[in-house]
N, C-alpha and C positions, 0 to 999 in steps of 0.2 A: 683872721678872727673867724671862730664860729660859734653857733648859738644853740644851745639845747633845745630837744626836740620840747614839744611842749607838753606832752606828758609828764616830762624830765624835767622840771624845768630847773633842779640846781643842780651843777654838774657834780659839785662832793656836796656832802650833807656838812653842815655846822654840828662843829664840837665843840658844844654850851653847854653848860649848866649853871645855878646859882653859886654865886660866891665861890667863884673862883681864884686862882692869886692872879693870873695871866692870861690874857687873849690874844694868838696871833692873829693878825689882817693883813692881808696880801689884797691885791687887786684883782686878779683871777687865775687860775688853774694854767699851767702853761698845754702846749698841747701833749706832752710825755703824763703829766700828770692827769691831764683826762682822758687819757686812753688807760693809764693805768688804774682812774679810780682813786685815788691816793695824793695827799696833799705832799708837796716837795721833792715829785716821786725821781725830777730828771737826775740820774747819776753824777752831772757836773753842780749840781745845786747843795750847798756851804748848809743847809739847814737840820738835818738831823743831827748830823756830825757837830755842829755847833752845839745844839741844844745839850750832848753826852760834856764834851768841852766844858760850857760854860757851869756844869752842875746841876741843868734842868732836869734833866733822867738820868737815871743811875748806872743807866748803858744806851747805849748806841740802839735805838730804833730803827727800823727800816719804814720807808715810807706807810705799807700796806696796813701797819700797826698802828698809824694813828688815833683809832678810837680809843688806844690806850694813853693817850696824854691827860685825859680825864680823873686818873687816877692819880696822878701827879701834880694836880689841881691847873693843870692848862687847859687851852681850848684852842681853835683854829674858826678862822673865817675869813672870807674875802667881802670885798667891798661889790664886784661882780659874777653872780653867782648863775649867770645864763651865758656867758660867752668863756669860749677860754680862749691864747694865744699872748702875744707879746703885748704891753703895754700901748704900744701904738697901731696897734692891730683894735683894738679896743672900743666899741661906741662908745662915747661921755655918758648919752642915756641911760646907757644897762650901769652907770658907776651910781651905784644907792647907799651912798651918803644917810639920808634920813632912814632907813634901813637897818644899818649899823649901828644908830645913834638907839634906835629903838631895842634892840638886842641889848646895845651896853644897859640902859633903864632896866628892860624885863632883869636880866641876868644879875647886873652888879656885881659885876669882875671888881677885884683890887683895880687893876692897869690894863692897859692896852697897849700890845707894841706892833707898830708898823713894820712890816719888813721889807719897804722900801720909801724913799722919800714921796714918790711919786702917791703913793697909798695916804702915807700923811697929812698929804695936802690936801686931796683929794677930801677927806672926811675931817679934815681940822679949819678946811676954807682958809687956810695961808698957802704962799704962795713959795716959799720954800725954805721948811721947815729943816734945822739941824737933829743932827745924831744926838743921840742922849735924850732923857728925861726932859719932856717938856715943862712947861712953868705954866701952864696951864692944862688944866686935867677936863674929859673928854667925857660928859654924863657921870661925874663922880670919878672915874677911873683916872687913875695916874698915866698919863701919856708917853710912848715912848717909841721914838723914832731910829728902826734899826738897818742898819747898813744890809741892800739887800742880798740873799743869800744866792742869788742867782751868777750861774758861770758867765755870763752877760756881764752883769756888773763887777765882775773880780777887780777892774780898777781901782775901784771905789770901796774894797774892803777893809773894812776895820771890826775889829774884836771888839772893842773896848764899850759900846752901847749894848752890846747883847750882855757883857758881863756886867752891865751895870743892871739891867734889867733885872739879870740872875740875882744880884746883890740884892735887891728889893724884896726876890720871893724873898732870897733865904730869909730876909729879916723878919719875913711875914708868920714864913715858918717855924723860926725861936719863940717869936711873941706866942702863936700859938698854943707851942710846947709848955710856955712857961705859964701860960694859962687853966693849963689841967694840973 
C-alpha cells in the first residue's frame, strides 16, 4: 500500500456529476492504475472490456479515456481515494464509507455498482453482500454488487451482475426517450 502525497491527495479525480444512470466504486486504484493515472488501467483487468460487452459504451474505451463515461451518463469512484495497491494492502482508515454516502446524496445517481464484494461491504456495512441488484438501495441509489473485474479475482467471474446492471441503464434510458 501506498499513500498520496498530500498535496495530491486523490490519486484519480471522481467522475460525478448530477443525475447520473451509474456510479462505479472500487476500493482503490491498484498500483498499474496509479501510475497510469487512469481508472482500471491494469491490462489483465475485465472492466472496460466489460463495459463495451455489456452495452455501457458503444465501444471499447481504453483506460486513459475515462472522463469520457460522463457522457454516457456513468461515473467512477473509489471508497479509498489516498492509498492505492491490493485490497489487503489497504488501511480500513483511509476506507470512507461516510464519504461515498455523501457523493451518492450531493449527486443522486440512479445506482451504484460495487466492483467488488469487498467494496460492497465496506459501504453497505453487511458483511457479505451477493452479485446482483441489491434489495436495498444505498442514499436513494439502486445497489449493485458486481463480480470484481480484477485478473485477481478471474475465479470468481461472472457476467451476469454487470448485465443486469446494464439492463437497469438501458431501461432508464427508454423511459427517458419516451419522455421527450
Amino acid at each position: 500500500m501506498a499513500r498520496a502525497s498530500s498535496r495530491n491527495s486523490h490519486l484519480l479525480p471522481d467522475v460525478l456529476a448530477p443525475g447520473l444512470d451509474l456510479v462505479f466504486c472500487g476500493t482503490a486504484p491498484s498500483p498499474v492504475s496509479f501510475k497510469a493515472r487512469a481508472y482500471y488501467a491494469n491490462p489483465g483487468n475485465a472492466f472496460w472490456p466489460t463495459l463495451h460487452a455489456v452495452g455501457l459504451t458503444p465501444e471499447r474505451l481504453a483506460p486513459e479515456r475515462f472522463p469520457e463515461l460522463l457522457s454516457h451518463g456513468l461515473g467512477l469512484t473509489d471508497l479509498n481515494k489516498t492509498e492505492f495497491g491490493s485490497d489487503h494492502e489497504l488501511s480500513a482508515e483511509a476506507m470512507d464509507a461516510a464519504s461515498l454516502h455523501a457523493k451518492l446524496r450531493r449527486f443522486r445517481p440512479a445506482a451504484i455498482a460495487f466492483t467488488s464484494k469487498h467494496a460492497a461491504a465496506l459501504a453497505m456495512g453487511v458483511k457479505a453482500p451477493g452479485y446482483g441488484r441489491q434489495q436495498e438501495t444505498l442514499e436513494g441509489a439502486v445497489a449493485f454488487v458486481l463480480a470484481s473485474p480484477s485478473g485477481r479475482a478471474r475465479s470468481f467471474w461472472t457476467l451476469k451482475p454487470w448485465q443486469e446492471a446494464a439492463a437497469f441503464v438501458a431501461d432508464r434510458r427508454r423511459q427517458r426517450e419516451r419522455a421527450v
